[in-house]
C-alpha positions in Angstrom: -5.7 4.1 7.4 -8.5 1.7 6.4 -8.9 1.0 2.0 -11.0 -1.5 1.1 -9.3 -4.5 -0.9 -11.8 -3.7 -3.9 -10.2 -0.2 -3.7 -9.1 1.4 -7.0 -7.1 4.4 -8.3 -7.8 7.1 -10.8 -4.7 8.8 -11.7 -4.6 11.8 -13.7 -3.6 9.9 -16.8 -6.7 7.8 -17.0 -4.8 4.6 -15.8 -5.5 3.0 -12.6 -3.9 1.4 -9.6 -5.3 -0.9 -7.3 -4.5 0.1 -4.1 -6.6 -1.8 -1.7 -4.5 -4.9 -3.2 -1.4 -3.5 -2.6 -1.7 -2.5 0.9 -3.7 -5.9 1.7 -0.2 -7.7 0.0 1.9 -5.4 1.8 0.5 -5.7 5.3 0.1 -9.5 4.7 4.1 -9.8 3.8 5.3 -7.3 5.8 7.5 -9.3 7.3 9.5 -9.9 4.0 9.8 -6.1 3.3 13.4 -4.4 3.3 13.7 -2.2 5.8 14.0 0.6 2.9 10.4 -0.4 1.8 9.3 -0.1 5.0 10.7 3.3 5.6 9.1 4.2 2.2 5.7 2.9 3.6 5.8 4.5 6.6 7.2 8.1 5.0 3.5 7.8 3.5 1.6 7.4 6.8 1.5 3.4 6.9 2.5 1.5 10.4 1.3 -1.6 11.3 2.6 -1.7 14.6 
């Protein structure tokens, strides 16, 4: 999965989340993820392998 850092969210409620920033953190500190977060991430389709 490829996003964009300048990615954003439009969630039903009107508010927004910007998701290119969190997967550009995430990947970027992977390392220091628990391994529970990174079971949650890749539950949701994201390895970085």
């Amino acid at each position: 999965m490829t996003v964009p850092r300048g990615h954003v969210e439009v969630l039903p409620d009107g508010s927004e989340v910007k998701l290119g920033v969190f997967l550009s953190n995430s990947k970027s500190r992977r390392a220091k993820l628990t391994a529970d977060k990174l079971a949650a991430l890749a539950a949701l389709g994201l390895n970085w392998n």
